[in-house]
TORKETI-758347 format. One record per residue (C-alpha): residue in one letter; z, y, x. Coordinates in steps of 0.2 Angstrom, whole numbers, plus 2048, in hexadecimal, padded with zeros to 3 digits. Each point is the difference from the previous one (the first is absolute). Layout:
// TORKETI-758347
aZYX ...
***
This chain:
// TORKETI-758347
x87A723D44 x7F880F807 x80B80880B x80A7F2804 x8037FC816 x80D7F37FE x80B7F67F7 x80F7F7803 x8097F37F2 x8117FB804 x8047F17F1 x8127FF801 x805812800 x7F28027F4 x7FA810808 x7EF804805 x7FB81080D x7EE806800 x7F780A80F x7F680D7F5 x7F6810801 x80980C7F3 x7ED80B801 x7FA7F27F8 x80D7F57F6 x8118077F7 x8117F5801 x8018007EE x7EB7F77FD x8077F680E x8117FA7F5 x7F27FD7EE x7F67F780B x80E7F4802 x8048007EF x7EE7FC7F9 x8027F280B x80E7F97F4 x81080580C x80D80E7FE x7FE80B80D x80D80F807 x7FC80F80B x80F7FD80C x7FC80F80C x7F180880B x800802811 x7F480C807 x7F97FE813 x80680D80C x7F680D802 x7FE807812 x7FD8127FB x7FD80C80C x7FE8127FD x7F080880A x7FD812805 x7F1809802 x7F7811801 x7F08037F7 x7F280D800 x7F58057F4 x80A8027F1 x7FF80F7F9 x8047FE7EC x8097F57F4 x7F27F77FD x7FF7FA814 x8117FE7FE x7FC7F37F2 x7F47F780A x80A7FA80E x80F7FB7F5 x7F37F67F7 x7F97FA80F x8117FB806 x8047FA7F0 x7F27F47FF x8037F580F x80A7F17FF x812802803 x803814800 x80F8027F3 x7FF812802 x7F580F806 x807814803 x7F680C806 x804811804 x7F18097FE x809810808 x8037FA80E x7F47F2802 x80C7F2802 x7FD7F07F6 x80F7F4800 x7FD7EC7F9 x80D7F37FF x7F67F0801 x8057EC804 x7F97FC812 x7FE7ED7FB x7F28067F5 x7F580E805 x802808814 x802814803 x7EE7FF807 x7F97FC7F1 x80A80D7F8 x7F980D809 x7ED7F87FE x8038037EE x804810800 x7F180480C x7F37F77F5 x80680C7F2 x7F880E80B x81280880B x8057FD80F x8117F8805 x80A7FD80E x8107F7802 x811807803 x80D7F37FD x8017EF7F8 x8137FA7FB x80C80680C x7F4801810 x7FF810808 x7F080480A x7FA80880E x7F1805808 x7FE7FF814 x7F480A80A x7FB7F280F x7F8806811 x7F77F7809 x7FA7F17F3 x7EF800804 x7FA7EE7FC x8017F57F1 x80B7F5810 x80C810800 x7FF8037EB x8047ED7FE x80F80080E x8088107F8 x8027F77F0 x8057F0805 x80F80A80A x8058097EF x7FF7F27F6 x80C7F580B x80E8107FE x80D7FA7F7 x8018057EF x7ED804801 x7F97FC7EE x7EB803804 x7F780C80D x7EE805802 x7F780880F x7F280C7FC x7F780380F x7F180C7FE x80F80C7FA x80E7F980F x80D7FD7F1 x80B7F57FD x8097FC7F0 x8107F87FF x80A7FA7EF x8117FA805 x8147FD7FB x80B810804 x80E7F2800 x7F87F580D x7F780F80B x7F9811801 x7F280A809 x807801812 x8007EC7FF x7EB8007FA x7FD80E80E x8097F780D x7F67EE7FB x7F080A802 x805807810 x8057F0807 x7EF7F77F7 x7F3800812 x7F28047F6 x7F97ED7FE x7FC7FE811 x80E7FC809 x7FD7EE7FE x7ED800804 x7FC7F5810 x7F980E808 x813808801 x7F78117FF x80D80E7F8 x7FA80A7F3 x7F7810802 x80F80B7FD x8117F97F8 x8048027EC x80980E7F8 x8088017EF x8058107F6 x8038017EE x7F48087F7 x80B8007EE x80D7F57F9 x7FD7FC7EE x8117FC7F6 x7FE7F77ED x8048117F8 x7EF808806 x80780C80C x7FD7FE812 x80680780F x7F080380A x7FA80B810 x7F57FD80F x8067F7810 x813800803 x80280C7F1 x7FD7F17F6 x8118037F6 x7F78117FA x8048097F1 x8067F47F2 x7F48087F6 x7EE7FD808 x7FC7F17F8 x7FF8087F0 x7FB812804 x7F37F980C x7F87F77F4 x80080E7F4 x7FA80B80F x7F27F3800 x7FC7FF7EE x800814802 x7F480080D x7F47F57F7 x7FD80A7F3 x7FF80E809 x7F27F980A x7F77FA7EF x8038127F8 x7F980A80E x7F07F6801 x7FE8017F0 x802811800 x7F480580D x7F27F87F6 x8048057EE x803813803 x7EF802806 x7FA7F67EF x80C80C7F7 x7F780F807 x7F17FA7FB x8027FA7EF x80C80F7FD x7FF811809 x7EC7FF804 x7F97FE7EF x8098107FD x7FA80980E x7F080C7FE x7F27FA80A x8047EE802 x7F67F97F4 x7F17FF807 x8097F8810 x80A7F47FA x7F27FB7F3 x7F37FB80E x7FB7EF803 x8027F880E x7FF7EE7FF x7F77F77F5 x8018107F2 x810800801 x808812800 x80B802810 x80F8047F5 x8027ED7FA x7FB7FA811 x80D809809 x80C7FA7F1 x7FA7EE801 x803802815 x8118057FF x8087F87F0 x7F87EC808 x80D7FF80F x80E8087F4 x7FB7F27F2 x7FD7F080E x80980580E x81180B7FB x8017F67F0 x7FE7ED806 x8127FE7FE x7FF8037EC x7F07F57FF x8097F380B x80E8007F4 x7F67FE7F1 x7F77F2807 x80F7F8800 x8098057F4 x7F17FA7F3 x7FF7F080A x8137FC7FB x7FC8067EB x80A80F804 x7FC8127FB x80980F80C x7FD810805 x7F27FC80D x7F57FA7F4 x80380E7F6 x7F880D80F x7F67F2806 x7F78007EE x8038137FF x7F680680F x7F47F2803 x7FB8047EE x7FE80F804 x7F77FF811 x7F47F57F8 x7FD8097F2 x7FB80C80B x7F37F4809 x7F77FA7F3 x7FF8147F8 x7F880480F x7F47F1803 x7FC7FD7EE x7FB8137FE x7F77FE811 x7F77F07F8 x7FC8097F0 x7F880F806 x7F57F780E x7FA7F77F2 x7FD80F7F6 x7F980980D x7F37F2805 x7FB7FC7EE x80380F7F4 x80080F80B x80080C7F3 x8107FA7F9 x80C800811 x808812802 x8097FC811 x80B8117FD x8057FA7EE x80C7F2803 x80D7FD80E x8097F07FE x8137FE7FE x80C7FA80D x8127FE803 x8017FE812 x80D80D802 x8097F87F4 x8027F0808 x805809810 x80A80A7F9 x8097F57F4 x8047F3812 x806811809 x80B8057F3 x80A7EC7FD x803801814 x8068107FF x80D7F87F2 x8017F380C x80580A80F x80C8097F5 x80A7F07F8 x8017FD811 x80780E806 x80B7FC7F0 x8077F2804 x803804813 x80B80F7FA x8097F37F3 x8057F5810 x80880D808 x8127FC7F9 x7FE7ED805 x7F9808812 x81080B803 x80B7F17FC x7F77F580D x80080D80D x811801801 x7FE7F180D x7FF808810 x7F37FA80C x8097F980E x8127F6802 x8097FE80E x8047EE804 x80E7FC808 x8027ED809 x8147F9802 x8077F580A x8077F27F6 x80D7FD808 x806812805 x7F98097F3 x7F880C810 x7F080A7FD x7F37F680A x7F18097FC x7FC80F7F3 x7ED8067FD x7F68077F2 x7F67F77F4 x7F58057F1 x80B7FD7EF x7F37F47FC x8047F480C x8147FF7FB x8057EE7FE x80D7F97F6 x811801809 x7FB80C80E x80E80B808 x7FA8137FC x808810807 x7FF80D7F5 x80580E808 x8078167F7 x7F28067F6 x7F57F0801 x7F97F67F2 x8067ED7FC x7F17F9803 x8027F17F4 x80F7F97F6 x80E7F680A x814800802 x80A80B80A x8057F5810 x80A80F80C x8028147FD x8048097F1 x7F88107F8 x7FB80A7F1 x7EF7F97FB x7F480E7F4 x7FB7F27F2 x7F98107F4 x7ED7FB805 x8047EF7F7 x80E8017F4 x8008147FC x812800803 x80381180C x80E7FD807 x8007F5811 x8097EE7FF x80A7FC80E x7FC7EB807 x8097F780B x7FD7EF807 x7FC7F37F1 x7F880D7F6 x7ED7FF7FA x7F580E804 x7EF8037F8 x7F080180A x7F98147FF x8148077FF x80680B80D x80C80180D x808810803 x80F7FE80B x8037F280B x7F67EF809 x7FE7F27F5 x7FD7EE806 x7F77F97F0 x7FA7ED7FD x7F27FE7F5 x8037F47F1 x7EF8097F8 x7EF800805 x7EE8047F7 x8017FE7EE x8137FA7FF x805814803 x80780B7F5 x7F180C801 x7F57F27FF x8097F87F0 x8008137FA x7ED804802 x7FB7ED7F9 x80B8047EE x7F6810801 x7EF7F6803 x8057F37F1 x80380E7F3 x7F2805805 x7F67F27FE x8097FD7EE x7F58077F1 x80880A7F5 x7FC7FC7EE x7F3811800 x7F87FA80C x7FD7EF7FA x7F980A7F0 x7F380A80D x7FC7F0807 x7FA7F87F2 x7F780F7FC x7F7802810 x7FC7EF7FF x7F48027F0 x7FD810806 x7EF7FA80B x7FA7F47F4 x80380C7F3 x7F6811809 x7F27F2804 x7FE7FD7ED x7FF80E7FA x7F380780D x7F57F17F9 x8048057EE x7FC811805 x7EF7FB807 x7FC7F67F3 x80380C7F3 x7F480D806 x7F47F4805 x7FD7F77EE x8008147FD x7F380380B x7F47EE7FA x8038037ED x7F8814803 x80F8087FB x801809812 x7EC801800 x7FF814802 x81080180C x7FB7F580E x7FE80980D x7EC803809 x7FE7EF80A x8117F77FA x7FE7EF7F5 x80E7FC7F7 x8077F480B x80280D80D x80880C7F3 x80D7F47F9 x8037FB812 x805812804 x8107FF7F3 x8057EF805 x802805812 x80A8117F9 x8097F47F8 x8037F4810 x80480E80C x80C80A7F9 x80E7F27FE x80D7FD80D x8107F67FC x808803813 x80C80F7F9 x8087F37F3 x8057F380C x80480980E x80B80C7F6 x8107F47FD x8007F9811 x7FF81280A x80D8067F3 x80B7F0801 x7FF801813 x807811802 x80C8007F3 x8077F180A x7FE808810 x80880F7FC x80E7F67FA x8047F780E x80080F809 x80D8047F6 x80A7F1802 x7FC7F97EF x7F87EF802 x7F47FB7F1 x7FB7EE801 x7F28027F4 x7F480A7F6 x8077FA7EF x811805804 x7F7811804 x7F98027F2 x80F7F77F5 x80B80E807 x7F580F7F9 x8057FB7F0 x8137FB802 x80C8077F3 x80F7F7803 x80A7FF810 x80F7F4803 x80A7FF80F x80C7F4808 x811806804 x8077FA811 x7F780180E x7F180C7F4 x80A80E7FA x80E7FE80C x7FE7FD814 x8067EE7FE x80D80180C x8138027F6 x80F806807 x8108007FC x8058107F8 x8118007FB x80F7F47FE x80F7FE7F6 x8107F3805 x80F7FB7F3 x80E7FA801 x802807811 x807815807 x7F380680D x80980B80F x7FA80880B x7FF7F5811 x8017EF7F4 x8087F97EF x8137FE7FA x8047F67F2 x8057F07F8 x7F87F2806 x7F07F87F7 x8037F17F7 x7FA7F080B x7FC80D810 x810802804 x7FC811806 x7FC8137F8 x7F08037FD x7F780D809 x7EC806800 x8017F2813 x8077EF7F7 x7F28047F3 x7F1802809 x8067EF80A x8017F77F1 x7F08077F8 x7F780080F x8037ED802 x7F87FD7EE x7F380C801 x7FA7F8812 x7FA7F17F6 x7F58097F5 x7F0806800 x80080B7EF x7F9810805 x80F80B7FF x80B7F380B x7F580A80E x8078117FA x8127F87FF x8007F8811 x7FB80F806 x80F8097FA x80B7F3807 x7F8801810 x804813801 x8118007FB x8067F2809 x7F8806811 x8058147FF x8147F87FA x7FE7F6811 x7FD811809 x80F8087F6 x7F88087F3 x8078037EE x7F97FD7EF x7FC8137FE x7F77FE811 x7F67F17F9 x7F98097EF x7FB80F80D x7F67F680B x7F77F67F0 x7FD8127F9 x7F980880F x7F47EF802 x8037FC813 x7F57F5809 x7FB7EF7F8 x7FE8047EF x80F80A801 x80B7F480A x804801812 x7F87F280A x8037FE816 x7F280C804 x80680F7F6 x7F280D807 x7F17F57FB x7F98047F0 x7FA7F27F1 x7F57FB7F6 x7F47FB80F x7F47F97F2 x8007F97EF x80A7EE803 x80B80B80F x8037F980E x8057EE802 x80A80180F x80A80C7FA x8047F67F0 x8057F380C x80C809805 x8068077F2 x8047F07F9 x8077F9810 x80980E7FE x8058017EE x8047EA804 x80E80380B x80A80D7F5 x7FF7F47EF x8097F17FC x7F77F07FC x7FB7FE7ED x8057ED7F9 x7FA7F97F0 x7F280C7FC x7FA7FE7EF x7F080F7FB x7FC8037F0 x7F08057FF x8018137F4 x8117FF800 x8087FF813 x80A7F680C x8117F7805 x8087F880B x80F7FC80A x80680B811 x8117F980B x80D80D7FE x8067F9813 x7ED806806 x80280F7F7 x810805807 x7FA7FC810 x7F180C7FF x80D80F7F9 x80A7FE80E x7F080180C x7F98107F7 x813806802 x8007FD812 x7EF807803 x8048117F5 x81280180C x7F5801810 x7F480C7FA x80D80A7FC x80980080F x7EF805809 x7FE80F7F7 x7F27F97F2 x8008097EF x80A7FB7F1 x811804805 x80E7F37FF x7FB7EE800 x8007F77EF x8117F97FC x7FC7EF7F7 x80F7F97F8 x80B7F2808 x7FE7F57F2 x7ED801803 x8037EF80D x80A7F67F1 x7F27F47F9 x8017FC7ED x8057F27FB x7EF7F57FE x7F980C810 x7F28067F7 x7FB80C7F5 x7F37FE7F4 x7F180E800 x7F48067F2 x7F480D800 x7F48037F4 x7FC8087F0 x80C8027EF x7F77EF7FA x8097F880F x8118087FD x8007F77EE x7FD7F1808 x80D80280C x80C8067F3 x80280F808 x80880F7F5 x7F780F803 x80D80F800 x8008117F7 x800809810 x7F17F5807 x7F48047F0 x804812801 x7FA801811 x7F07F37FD x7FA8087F2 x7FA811808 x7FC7F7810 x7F37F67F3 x7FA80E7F7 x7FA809810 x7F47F1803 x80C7F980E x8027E97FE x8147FD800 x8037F080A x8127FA7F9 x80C7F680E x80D7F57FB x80F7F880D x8087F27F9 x7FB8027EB x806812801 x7F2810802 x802807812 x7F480E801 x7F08067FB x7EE80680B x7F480A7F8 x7F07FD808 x7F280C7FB x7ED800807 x7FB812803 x7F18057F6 x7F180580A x800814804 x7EB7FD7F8 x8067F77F1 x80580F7F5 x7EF809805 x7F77F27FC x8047FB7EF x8008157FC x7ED7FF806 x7FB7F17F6 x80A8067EF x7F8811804 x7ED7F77FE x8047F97F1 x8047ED807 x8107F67F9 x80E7FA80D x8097F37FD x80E7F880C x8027EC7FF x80C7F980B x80C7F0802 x81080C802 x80E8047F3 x7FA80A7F1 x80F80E805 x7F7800810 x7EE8017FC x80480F7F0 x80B809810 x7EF80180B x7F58037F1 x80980E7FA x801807812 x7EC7FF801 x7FD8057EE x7F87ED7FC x8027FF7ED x7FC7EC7FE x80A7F1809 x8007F0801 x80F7F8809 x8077F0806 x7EF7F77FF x7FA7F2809 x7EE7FD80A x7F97F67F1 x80780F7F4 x7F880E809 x7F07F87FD x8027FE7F0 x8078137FE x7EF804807 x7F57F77F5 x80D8087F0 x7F9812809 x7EF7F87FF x7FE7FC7EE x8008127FB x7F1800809 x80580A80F x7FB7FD812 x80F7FD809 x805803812 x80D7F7809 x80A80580F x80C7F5809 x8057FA813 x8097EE7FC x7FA7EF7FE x8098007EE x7F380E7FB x7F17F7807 x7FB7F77EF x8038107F6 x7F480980E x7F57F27FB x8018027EF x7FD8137FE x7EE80A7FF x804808812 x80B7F980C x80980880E x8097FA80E x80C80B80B x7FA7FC812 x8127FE807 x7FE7F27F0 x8007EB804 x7EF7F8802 x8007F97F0 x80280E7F8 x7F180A809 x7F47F07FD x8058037EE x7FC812800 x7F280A7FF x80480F807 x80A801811 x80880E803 x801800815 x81080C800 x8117FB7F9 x80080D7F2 x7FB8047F0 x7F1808802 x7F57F77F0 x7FC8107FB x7F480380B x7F67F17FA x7FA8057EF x7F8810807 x7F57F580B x7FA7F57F2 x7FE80C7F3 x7F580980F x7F87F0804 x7FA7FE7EC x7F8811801 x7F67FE80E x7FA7EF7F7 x7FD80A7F0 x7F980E807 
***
């Protein structure tokens, strides 16, 4: 059977498994071939080979319109193994993922040079390159030795020598080696000769510099000499600079030889006097006015225009019609034309002149020509040329700051291993930064590339990346971001990111994808523009074909012109026809507007990770956020607290004893016994409750009171409001804080809690468990003690706490039985919630806070209200959105009290609450149905299908990574600034329109 590799029959299990190309051959003809063979057959599963897909880079000049565009997807497209082409025609970047078993990266960029362009690698899976400068490779000896000393580097992938220039490029691992590794083989390489038998040395040892580092997301960090590390922008920028100059070049010849034809097809001929000049014959009887014409508009037409008539040639050669047949036909129709006016009226009158004298009039006739067209028509597409240029290098500018943040040098710093002493410190280009370098980064200094703190502390400026104004402070184990500033003290950073692995790299590369993404316009001018040739081209013919049956039948007999046939005066309408057309402005519209919409976005902090999302959010009606973590900051605290059963005093509690504790209760024994629980869990708001544990079981140590305690909470001391060891350092050094200090805290918080037994968590609903009343007693008389000697030296608080004797007494099983958790879990537990209690929990609920119960023993202890703060932005927010005519919705996991509390705070009319991940998407999809274009704004891994789900998604960039790869919009800053995305794209569509 056609198709068919190989074919394995195993009798006893009665199963078969075929080898078989599915371009030729389907698994279900291959189970009716079996049948018609008189057996049953079953298709049990397919198994499709591995694929090594590898995702090439590279640059490509030339294209100037949808239709080139067109041409080297389709040239991509066509070879063997390419699953998918992207170019950005803005840019000139062409991205294909292809598999390596099948068809090579040179072969890739053959193809798309025989479609008439010119490509040039950048990257090819995860390689990163770099090009070296080698001095003194003088001989094919010297070429051949430089690249077998790259090639034996370690993590090396493939390098090529190219002598005439003294360059050397270099694809390699950043996780295996880096460019000081290739410079130093070269340097070491003795040129070839070393081993000759002569034992002569070479002429002059080799020298390496990097000329420019290529990363896979088509920036580059490039300079002369040492200054390889450069500006991160000079890959790109250069080679718009390039593209700049070359159509500068081509415009200004041009120009030199068609305003000379212009004066004197136009302004002479309307000159007094000139007549009889411009009329004379000078060659042949050729007036000198289309002699000089014919000698200025050749060079323009052969010379200055090769480039469209070398593009055409190949563009016909592969069936394909673009823009450079259009002006090739255009102005070589024209030019000729002009020729064969010229030579056939030459022709005619000779002949006339030799064999009917009395009939030629020289003065009577003076053939056409349309050799300032031809000139004029190549001057004015460069001119276009130079100005989408131009164009597109402005449109880079956004992508250009955000690479230039890199500062061109780092300073290195080598440690002894053992001591951890400096050994050596020098600078290097940033270019040349490997992987687990030690870098000082010292007051006002750039991070040169993303790493970990590993000594010093200070304020780092992360505006430039993030937007966020205000300074973060970092201590050792926090990540900073390559670009960010330092503003107060040294830093020793390690650098865990290099090349394309940095933010700014991963930044600029989503940039570069949207932009490489077509918008559904822009598929629309696509297809246009690519019938748009053919389509000019036809009717051109039509159009000469028209007038000349007109002119054969005699219907045009008394309007032929003196000395036109009626070939001639047909052709002159088809060539109107043919030159007047230009499809460049309907390709190159959506790309340049798509490009700076998302340029300008990302200048504002606002990610967009394609061009359909841009477009998509131009027409969003309905907006729904997430709750926690969206609309709030995502951090709860406790806010307030409520005990029963127990009479608070001022420097402790008095009161019966708890049943089973064997002791009052006071605010102390509480957060013991529900910071045991809590320290098993990992709900979100066992954080928040920890916290407050930690704080008031730390400030009792030093002697402080329960009004002492809700003070320092309201006031927000140090550490999200609760006092850690280093009470003078700020927080929040960063997103995830810092891990040390978490450490610590937990250390910290460990020694002051008693150990939980028996812990059983209810997912939704809370925790138990089990805590010794003997450990427990134990840790109240600690805190007693402590609170007595900070008395006595003079700390605040007063008199020390006065914990009941019969504290020590255990009851009589010795432990006491723990639940915390929600109203659902007190039914469980059988657990009678009082009069008193709902009193107090109902406001507290109503106000948006989430009540935690606490029950000791089957009896409610106490109560937390825990309450995420809304974002100060929120309230702005939804007003600016509800004020442009777009629908807010809330949709959130939480409590319905809870979610209608924040809603009615921020005037959001519709809410969905308690909803699951798989609900949200389906609440989505409800929003949908009414044929609205929905937008979805969450943080969480829970909202990540719904984020999926809607029209336009947006992740909050202090979000998870799930959540962001679902989204399609990023928003850089941990706010709610979507607003600011819907200006862009409706601004984007206009420009496309327009």
């Amino acid at each position: 059977m056609a198709g068919v590799k190989r074919v394995s029959v195993a009798l006893l299990q009665e199963s078969a498994e075929v080898h078989f190309d599915d371009a030729a051959v389907t698994p279900e003809e291959l189970v009716s071939t079996v049948e018609d063979a008189g057996f049953e057959g079953a298709l049990v599963n397919v198994r499709h080979p591995r694929q090594q897909l590898e995702v090439l880079r590279m640059r490509v000049t030339g294209m100037v319109c949808a239709a080139c565009s067109t041409a080297v997807e389709n040239a991509l497209l066509s070879q063997g193994g390419v699953s998918k082409a992207a170019v950005a025609l803005a840019s000139g970047e062409v991205e294909a993922q292809f598999d390596s078993a099948v068809v090579t990266a040179e072969a890739l960029l053959t193809a798309v040079e025989d479609a008439g362009f010119e490509a040039s690698l950048l990257s090819q899976g995860g390689l990163e390159t770099l090009t070296l400068r080698v001095c003194g490779m003088t001989s094919t000896a010297s070429a051949t030795a430089v690249e077998a000393a790259l090639r034996r580097v370690p993590g090396v992938a493939r390098a090529g020598v190219r002598l005439e220039e003294g360059l050397a490029e270099v694809w390699y691992d950043p996780n295996a080696t880096g460019p000081r590794d290739c410079i130093a083989a070269v340097e070491r390489c003795d040129g070839g000769v070393g081993g000759s038998t002569t034992g002569t040395p070479p002429a002059q040892p080799l020298t390496a510099e990097l000329l420019r580092s290529l990363s896979p997301w088509g920036g580059s960090g490039s300079g002369e000499g040492a200054g390889g590390g450069g500006k991160g922008s000079s890959g790109t920028m250069s080679a718009a600079d390039r593209e700049l100059r070359y159509w500068w070049g081509l415009f200004s010849t041009s120009l030199f030889f068609t305003v000379p034809v212009f004066i004197v097809a136009m302004v002479l001929p309307m000159m007094p006097g000139s007549e009889g000049f411009m009329s004379t014959p000078i060659i042949w009887k050729i007036p000198c006015n289309q002699v000089v014409k014919w000698a200025l508009a050749t060079p323009v037409q052969f010379i200055v225009g090769w480039r469209f008539h070398r593009g055409a040639l190949k563009a016909l050669r592969r069936g394909t019609a673009n823009m450079d047949v259009l002006v090739s036909l255009g102005t070589n129709a024209a030019y000729f034309y002009s020729v064969i006016s010229i030579l056939f009226h030459r022709y005619e009158g000779h002949r006339l002149e030799m064999d009917e004298p009395m009939k030629f009039d020289p003065n009577g006739y003076v053939p056409t020509d349309f050799f300032e067209t031809s000139a004029m028509l190549i001057t004015f597409i460069l001119l276009g040329k130079y100005l989408e240029a131009a164009a597109k290098g402005r449109t880079s500018a956004a992508l250009a700051a955000l690479a230039a943040l890199v500062p061109d040098t780092a300073t290195l710093v080598v440690l002894d291993e053992a001591t951890g002493a400096v050994l050596d410190c020098r600078d290097v280009p940033s270019a040349l930064i490997h992987r687990g370098d030690i870098l000082k980064v010292l007051p006002g200094s750039k991070v040169p590339t993303d790493g970990v703190i590993v000594e010093g502390q200070s304020y780092l400026n992360e505006a430039m990346v993030t937007g966020e104004s205000a300074p973060k402070w970092k201590r050792p184990g926090d990540v900073v971001i390559g670009g960010t500033i330092n503003t107060s003290n040294p830093l020793l950073v390690r650098a865990t990111r290099v090349g394309s692995e940095t933010v700014l790299s991963q930044i600029v590369r989503l940039v570069e994808h949207a932009q490489m993404t077509k918008a559904p316009v822009q598929a629309f001018a696509d297809r246009v523009a690519a019938i748009f040739v053919p389509l000019v081209i036809a009717l051109s013919l039509l159009t000469w074909l028209g007038w000349y049956m007109a002119g054969l039948t005699g219907v045009l007999k008394d309007a032929l012109p003196p000395g036109h046939t009626p070939f001639l005066f047909a052709l002159l309408f088809g060539i109107a026809v043919l030159v007047i057309a230009c499809p460049c402005a309907l390709g190159l519209a959506t790309p340049t507007a798509v490009m700076v919409g998302t340029g300008v976005a990302a200048q504002m902090g606002i990610l967009i990770k394609g061009a359909d999302a841009l477009e998509a959010a131009s027409k969003v009606k309905v907006v729904v956020f997430d709750k926690t973590g969206t609309l709030t900051r995502g951090k709860p605290t406790v806010t307030d607290w409520r005990l029963f059963g127990a009479v608070e005093g001022g420097s402790g509690a008095v009161g019966s004893c708890w049943p089973g504790l064997g002791a009052p209760l006071d605010l102390a024994t509480l957060c013991r016994c529900v910071g045991a629980a809590e320290s098993a869990s990992e709900h979100p708001l066992a954080r928040a409750i920890l916290d407050f544990c930690r704080l008031h079981l730390v400030m009792a140590q030093h002697g402080a009171t329960t009004r002492d305690t809700a003070a320092a909470a309201a006031a927000g001391a140090p550490g999200g409001g609760y006092p850690s060891k280093d009470l003078h350092e700020p927080s929040g050094s960063g997103r995830s804080g810092s891990r040390a200090s978490q450490r610590e805290q937990a250390a910290e918080l460990e020694a002051l809690l008693p150990k939980a037994l028996d812990v059983a968590v209810t997912p939704g609903v809370g925790i138990t468990c089990a805590i010794s009343t003997e450990h427990l007693a134990q840790l109240g008389a600690a805190a007693a003690g402590a609170a007595a000697s900070s008395s006595r030296v003079g700390s605040r608080g007063g008199s020390a706490v006065a914990l009941p004797a019969a504290l020590g007494a255990a009851a009589a099983n010795g432990t006491v039985r723990v639940a915390v958790g929600n109203r659902l879990l007190m039914q469980q537990e059988l657990v009678d919630i009082p009069a008193e209690a709902d009193a107090f929990i109902g406001p507290m609920e109503s106000c948006g806070n989430t009540v935690v119960h606490v029950a000791l023993n089957g009896r409610l202890a106490g109560v937390l209200a825990v309450a995420d703060p809304l974002k100060a932005e929120a309230a702005g927010v939804v007003a600016a959105l509800r004020g442009r005519g777009i629908q807010v919705v809330m949709l959130t996991g939480d409590n319905w009290r809870t979610a209608r509390a924040l809603a009615g705070q921020l005037g959001i009319d519709m809410v969905h609450a308690e909803t699951l991940p798989k609900t949200k998407a389906l609440k989505i999809r409800e929003l949908q149905s009414s044929g609205k274009v929905v937008a979805m704004v969450g943080d969480g891994i829970n909202d990540s299908p719904a984020l999926a789900a809607a029209d336009v998604g947006v992740a909050i960039g202090s979000g998870t990574d799930i959540a962001i790869e679902a989204a399609d919009y990023v928003l850089m800053r941990d706010d709610l600034e979507v607003g600011g995305a819907k200006p862009i794209a409706c601004s984007t569509q206009l420009s496309v329109a327009v």
